[in-house]
LOLO-928639 format. One record per residue (C-alpha): residue number from 1; x, y, z. Coordinates in Angstrom, 1 decimal, always signed. Each point is the difference from the previous one (the first is absolute). Last residue first. Example, Ala and Ser with C-alpha at 12.3 -4.5 7.8 and 13.67 -1.06 7.14 Angstrom:
<num->2&xx->+13.7&yy->-1.1&zz->+7.1>
<num->1&xx->-1.4&yy->-3.4&zz->+0.7>
This chain:
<num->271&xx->+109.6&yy->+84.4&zz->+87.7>
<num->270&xx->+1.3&yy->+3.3&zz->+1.3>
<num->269&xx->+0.7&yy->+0.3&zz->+3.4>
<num->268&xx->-1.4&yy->+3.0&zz->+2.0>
<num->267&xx->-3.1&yy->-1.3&zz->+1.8>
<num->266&xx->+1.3&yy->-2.6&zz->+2.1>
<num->265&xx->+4.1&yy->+1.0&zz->-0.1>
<num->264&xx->-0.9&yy->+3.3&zz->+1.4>
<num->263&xx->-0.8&yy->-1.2&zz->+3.4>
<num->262&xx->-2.8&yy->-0.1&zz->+1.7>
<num->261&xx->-0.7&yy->+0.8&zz->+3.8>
<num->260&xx->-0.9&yy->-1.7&zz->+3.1>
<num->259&xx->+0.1&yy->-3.5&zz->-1.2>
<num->258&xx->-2.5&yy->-2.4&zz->-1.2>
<num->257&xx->-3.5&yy->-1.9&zz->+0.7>
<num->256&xx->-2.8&yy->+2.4&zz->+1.2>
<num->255&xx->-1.7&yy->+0.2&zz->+3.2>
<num->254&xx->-3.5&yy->+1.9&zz->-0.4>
<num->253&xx->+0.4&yy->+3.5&zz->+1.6>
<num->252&xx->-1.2&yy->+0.3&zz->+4.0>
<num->251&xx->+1.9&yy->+3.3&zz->+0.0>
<num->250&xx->-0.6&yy->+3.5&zz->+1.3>
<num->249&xx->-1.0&yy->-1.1&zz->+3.3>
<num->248&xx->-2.8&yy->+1.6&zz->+1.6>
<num->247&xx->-0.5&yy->-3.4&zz->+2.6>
<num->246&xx->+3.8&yy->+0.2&zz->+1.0>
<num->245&xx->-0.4&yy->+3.7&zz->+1.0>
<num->244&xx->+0.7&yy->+3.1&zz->-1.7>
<num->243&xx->+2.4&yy->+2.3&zz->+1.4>
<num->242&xx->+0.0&yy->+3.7&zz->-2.1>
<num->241&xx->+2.5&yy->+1.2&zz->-1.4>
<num->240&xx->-2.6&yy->+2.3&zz->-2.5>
<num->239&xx->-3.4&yy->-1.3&zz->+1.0>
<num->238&xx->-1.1&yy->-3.9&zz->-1.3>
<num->237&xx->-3.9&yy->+1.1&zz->-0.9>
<num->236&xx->-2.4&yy->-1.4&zz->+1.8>
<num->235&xx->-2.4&yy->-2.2&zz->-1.8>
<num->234&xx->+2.0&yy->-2.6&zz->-1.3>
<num->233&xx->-2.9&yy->-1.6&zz->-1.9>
<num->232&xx->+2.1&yy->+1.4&zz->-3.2>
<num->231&xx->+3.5&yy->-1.9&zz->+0.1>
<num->230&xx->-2.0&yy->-3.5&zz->+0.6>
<num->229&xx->-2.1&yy->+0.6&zz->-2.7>
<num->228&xx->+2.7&yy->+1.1&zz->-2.3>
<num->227&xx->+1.9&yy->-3.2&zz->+0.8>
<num->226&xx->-2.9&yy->-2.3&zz->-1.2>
<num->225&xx->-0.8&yy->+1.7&zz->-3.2>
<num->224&xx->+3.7&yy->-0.2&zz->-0.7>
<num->223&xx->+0.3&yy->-3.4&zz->+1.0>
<num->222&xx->-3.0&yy->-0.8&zz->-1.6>
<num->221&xx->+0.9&yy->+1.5&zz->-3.2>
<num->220&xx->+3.4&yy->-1.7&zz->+0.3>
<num->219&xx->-2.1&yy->-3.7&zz->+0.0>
<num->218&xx->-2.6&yy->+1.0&zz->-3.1>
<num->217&xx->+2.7&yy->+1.3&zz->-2.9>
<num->216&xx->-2.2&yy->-0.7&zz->-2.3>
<num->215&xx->-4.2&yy->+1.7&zz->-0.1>
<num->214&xx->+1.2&yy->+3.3&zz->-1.1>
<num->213&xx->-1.2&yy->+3.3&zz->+0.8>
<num->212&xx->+0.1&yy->-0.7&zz->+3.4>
<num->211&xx->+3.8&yy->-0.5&zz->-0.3>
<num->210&xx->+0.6&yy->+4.0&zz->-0.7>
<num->209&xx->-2.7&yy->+0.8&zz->+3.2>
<num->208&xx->+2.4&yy->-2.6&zz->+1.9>
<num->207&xx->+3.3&yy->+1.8&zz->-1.2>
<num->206&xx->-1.1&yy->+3.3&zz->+0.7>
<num->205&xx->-1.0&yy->-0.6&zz->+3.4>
<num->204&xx->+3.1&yy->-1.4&zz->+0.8>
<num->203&xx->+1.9&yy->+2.8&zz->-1.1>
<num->202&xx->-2.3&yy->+2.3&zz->+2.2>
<num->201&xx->-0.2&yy->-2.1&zz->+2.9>
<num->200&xx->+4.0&yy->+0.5&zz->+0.0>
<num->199&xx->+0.0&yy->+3.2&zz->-0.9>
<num->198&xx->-2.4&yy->+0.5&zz->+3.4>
<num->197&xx->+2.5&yy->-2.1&zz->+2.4>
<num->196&xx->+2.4&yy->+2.7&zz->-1.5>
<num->195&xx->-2.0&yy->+2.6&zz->+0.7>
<num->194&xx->-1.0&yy->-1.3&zz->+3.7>
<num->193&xx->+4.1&yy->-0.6&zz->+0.8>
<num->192&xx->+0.7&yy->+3.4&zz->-0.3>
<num->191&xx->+3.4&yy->+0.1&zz->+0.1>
<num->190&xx->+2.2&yy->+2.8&zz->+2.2>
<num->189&xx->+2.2&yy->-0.2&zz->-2.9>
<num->188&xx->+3.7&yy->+0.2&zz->+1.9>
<num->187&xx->-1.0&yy->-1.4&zz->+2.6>
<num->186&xx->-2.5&yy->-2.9&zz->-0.7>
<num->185&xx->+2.3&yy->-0.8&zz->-2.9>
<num->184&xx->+3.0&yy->-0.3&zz->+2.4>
<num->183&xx->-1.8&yy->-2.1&zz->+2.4>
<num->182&xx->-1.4&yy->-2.1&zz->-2.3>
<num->181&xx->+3.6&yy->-0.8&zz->-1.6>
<num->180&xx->+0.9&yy->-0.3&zz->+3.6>
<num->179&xx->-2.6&yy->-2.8&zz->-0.3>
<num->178&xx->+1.3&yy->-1.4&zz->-2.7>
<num->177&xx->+3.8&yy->-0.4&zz->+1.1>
<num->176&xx->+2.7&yy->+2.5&zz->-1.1>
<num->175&xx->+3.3&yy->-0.1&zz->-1.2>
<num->174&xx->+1.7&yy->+3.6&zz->+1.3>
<num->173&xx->-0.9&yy->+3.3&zz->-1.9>
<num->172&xx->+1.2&yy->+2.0&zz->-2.2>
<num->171&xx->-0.8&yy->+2.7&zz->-1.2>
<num->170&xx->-1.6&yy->+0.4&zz->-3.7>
<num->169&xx->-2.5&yy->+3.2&zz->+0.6>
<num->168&xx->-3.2&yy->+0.6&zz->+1.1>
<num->167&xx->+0.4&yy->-1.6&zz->+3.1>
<num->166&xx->+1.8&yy->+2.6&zz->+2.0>
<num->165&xx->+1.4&yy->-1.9&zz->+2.6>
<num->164&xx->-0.3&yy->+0.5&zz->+4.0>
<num->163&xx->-2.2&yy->-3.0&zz->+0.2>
<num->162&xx->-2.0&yy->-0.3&zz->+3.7>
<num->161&xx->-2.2&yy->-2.9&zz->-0.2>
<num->160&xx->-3.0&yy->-0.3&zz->+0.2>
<num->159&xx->-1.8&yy->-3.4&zz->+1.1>
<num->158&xx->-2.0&yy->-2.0&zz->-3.1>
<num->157&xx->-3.0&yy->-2.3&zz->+1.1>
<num->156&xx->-1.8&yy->+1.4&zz->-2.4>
<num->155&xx->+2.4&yy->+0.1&zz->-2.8>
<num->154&xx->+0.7&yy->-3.7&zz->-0.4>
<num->153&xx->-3.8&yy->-0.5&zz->-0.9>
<num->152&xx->+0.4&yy->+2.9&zz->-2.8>
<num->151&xx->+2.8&yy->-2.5&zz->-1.2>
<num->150&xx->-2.0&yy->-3.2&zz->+0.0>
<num->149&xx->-2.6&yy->+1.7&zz->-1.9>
<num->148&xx->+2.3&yy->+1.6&zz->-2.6>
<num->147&xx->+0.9&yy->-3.5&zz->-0.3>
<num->146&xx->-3.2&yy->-1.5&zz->-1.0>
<num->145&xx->-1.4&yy->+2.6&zz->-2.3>
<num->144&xx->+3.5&yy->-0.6&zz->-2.0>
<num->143&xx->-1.1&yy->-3.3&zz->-0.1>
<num->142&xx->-3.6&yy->+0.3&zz->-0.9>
<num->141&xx->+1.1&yy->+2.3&zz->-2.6>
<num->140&xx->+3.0&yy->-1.7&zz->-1.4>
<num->139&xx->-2.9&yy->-2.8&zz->-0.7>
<num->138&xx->-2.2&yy->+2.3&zz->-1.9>
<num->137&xx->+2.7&yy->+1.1&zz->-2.2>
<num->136&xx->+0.9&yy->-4.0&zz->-0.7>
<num->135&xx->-3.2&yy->-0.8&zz->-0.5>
<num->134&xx->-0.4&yy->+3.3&zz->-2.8>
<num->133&xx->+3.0&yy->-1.7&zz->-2.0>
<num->132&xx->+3.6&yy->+1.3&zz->+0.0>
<num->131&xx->+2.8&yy->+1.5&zz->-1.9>
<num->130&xx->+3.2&yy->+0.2&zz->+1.1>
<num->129&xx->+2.4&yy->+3.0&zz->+1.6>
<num->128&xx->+3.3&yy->-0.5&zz->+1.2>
<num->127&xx->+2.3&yy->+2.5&zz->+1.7>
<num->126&xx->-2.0&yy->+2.8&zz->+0.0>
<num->125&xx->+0.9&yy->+3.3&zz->+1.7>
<num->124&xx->-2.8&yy->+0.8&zz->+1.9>
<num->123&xx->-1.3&yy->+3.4&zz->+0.5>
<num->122&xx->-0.7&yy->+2.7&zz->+2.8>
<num->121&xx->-0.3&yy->+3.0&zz->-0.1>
<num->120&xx->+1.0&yy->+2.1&zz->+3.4>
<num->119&xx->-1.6&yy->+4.0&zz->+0.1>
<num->118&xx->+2.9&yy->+2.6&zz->+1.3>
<num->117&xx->-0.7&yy->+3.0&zz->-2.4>
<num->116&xx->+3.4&yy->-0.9&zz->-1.4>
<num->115&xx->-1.2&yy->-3.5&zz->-0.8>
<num->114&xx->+1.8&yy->-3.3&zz->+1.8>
<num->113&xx->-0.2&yy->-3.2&zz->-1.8>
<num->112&xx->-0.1&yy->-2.9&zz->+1.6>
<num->111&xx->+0.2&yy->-3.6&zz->-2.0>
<num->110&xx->-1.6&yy->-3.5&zz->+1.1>
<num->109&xx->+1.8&yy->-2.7&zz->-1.4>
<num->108&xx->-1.9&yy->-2.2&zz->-2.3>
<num->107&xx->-2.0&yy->-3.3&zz->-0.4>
<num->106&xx->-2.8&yy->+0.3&zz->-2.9>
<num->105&xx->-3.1&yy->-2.2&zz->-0.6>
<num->104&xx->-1.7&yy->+1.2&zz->-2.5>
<num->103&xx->-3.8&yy->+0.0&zz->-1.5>
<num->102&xx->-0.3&yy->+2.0&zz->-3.3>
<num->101&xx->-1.3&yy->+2.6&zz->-1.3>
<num->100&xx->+2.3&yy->+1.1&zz->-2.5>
<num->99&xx->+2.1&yy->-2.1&zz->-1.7>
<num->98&xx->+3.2&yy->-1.2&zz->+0.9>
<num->97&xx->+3.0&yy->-0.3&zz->-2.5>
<num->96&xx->+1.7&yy->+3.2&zz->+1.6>
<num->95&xx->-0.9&yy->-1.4&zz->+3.8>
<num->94&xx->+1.0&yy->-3.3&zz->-0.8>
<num->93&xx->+3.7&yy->+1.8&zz->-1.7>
<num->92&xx->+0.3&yy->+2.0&zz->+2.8>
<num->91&xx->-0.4&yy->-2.5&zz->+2.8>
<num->90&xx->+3.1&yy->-2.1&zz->-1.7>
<num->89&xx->+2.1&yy->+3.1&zz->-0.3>
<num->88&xx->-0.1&yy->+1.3&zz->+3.6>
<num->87&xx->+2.8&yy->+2.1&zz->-0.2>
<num->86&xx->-0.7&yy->+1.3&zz->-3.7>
<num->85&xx->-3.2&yy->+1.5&zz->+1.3>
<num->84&xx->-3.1&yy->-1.2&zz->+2.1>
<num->83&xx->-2.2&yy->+2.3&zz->+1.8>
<num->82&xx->-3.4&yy->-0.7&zz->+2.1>
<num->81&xx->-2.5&yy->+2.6&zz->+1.1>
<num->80&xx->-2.8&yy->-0.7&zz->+2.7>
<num->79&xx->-3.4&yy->-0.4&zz->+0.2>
<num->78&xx->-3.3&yy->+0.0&zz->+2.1>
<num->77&xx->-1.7&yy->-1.7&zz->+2.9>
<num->76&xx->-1.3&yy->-2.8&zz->-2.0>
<num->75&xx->+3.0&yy->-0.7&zz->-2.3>
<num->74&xx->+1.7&yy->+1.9&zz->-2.6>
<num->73&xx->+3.3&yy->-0.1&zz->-1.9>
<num->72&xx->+1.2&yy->+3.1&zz->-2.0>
<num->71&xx->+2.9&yy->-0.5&zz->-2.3>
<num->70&xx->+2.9&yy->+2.0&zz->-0.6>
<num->69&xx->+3.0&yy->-1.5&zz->-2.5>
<num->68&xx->+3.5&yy->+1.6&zz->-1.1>
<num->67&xx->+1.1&yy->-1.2&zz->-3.3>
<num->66&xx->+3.7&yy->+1.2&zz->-0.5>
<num->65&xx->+0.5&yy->+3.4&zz->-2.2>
<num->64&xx->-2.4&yy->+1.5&zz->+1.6>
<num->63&xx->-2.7&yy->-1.7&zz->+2.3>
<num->62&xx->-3.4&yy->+1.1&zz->+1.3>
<num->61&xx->-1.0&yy->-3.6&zz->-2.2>
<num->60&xx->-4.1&yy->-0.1&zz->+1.5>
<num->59&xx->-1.5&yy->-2.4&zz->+1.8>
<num->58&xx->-4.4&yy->+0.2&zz->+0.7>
<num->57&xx->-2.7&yy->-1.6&zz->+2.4>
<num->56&xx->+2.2&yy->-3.1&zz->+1.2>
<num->55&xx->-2.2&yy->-1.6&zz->+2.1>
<num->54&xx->+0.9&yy->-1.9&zz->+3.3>
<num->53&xx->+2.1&yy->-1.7&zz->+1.6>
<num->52&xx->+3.2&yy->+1.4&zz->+2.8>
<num->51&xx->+2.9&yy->-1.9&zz->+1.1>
<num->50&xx->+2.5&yy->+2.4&zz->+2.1>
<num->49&xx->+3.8&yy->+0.0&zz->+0.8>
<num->48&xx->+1.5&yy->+1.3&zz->+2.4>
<num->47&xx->-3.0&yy->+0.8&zz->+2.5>
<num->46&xx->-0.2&yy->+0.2&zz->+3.3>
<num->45&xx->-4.0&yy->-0.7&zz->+0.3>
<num->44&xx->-0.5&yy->+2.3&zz->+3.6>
<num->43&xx->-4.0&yy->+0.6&zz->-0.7>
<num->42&xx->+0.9&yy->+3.9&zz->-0.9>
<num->41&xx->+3.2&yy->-1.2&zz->-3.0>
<num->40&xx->+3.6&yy->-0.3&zz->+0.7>
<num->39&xx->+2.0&yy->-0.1&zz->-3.1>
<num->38&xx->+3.6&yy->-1.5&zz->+0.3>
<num->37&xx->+3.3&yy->-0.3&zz->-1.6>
<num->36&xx->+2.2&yy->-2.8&zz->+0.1>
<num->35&xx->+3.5&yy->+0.6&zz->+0.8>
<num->34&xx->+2.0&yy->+0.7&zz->-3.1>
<num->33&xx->+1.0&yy->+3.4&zz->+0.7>
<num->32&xx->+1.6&yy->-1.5&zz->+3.4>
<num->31&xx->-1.5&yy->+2.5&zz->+2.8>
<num->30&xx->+1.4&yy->-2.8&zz->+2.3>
<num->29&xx->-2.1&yy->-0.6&zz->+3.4>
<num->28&xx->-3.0&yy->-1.5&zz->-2.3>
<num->27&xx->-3.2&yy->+0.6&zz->-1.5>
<num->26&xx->+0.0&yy->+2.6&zz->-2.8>
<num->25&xx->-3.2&yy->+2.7&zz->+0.7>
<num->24&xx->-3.0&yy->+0.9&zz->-1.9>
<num->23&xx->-3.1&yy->+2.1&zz->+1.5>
<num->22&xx->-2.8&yy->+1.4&zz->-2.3>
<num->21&xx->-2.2&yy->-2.6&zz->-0.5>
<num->20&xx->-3.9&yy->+1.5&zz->-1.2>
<num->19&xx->+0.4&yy->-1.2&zz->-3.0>
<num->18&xx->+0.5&yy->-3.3&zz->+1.0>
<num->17&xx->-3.2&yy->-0.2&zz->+2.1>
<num->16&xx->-1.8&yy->+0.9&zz->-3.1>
<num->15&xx->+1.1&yy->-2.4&zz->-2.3>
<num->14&xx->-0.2&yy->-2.8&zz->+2.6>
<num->13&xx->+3.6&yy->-1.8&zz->+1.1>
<num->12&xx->+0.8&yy->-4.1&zz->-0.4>
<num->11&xx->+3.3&yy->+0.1&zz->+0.7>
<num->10&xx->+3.3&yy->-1.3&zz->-2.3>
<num->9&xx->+2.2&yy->-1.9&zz->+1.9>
<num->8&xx->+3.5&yy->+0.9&zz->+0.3>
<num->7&xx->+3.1&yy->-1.5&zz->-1.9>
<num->6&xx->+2.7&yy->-0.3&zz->+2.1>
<num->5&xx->+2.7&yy->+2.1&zz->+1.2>
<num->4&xx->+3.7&yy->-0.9&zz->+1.4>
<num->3&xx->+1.4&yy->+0.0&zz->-4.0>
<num->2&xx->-1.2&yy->+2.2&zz->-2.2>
<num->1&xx->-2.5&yy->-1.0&zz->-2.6>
């Protein structure tokens, strides 16, 4: 690791909300080609890393002479593609030896690429990749549910700002706080805070018809049954940048023990 830059947390970022990122960026006044790299996504995560659980469907070797990995990881709101190759020799090897499907927990950087006809795919790089249990899944859930809340929250009360950038590619851009984070995202993105409030009832609505079919597992299937609820007696939808009001907030989510993020180091060791 250069010196001058820790490690960054690893975000908590749905499948679908991912895919749909399409502005990166290296923070800092020095273009240094070891400043961190960024990935912005349309509820203002600013991403350097990303943890992501859920399925993996199918992996394949696209490799030639070296073992090249692709795998496909899906959670309630869809999937995304992860690679390891000879730089990431540790993720490789699980992903070579793993067996498919499976639960995973994998924390990667998110990758751009750029096709001539203009479209952005996006995939994560993995730099550590175990497998997990269903409780675990479910948890990463709930969580992820959580803080996509607590961003779409930030992005009502968001004031434009004028951004003379084009944020499709890697400027740079000075250190920024979380709400200009939601200021930038709102910008560039023009969110729609209603369909992201709606992948969010989604994934949680998948996860308590997947515990209903099981009698364990009682306490999160109350939490999810519980936070569903509250998302759907909403009756008026939250309008593009529109301002809600204390009463319609977004949040109201159980309190939960721990940090903001995870780091790699609590799903990534081996035992």
């Amino acid at each position: 690791m250069m010196a001058g830059f820790s490690r960054e947390v690893a975000r908590r970022i749905f499948a679908e909300e991912l895919k749909s990122s399409n502005y990166s960026f290296r923070e800092g006044e020095d273009q240094h080609q070891y400043a961190p790299q960024y990935l912005l996504t349309p509820t203002g995560a600013k991403c350097n890393r990303v943890f992501i659980v859920g399925t993996l469907t199918e992996k394949d070797n696209i490799g030639g002479d070296t073992e090249y990995w692709r795998g496909r990881v899906v959670d309630p709101t869809g999937s995304i593609l992860i690679y390891a190759g000879q730089y990431q020799p540790e993720a490789a090897q699980i992903l070579a030896n793993m067996e498919a499907p499976a639960y995973v927990a994998v924390v990667g950087k998110p990758n751009l690429y750029q096709t001539e006809d203009g479209n952005v795919i996006i995939s994560l790089r993995a730099e550590s990749i175990q497998q997990v249990d269903k409780a675990t899944r479910d948890q990463w859930i709930m969580d992820t549910a959580r803080r996509t809340l607590e961003r779409l929250q930030a992005l009502l009360d968001v004031k434009p700002i004028s951004v003379g950038i084009d944020f499709d590619t890697a400027d740079k851009v000075s250190s920024s706080s979380p709400i200009q984070d939601a200021q930038r995202a709102m910008e560039h993105y023009h969110t729609d805070i209603e369909h992201y409030r709606q992948m969010v009832i989604s994934a949680l609505s998948s996860l308590r018809a997947d515990l209903a079919e099981s009698s364990t597992k009682a306490v999160t299937e109350s939490a999810a049954n519980a936070k569903v609820e509250q998302l759907q007696e909403a009756e008026r939808p939250v309008a593009k940048r529109s301002r809600s009001k204390k009463s319609e907030s977004l949040n109201g989510w159980p309190e939960q023990e721990g940090g903001e993020e995870v780091e790699t180091i609590h799903i990534g060791r081996k035992s």
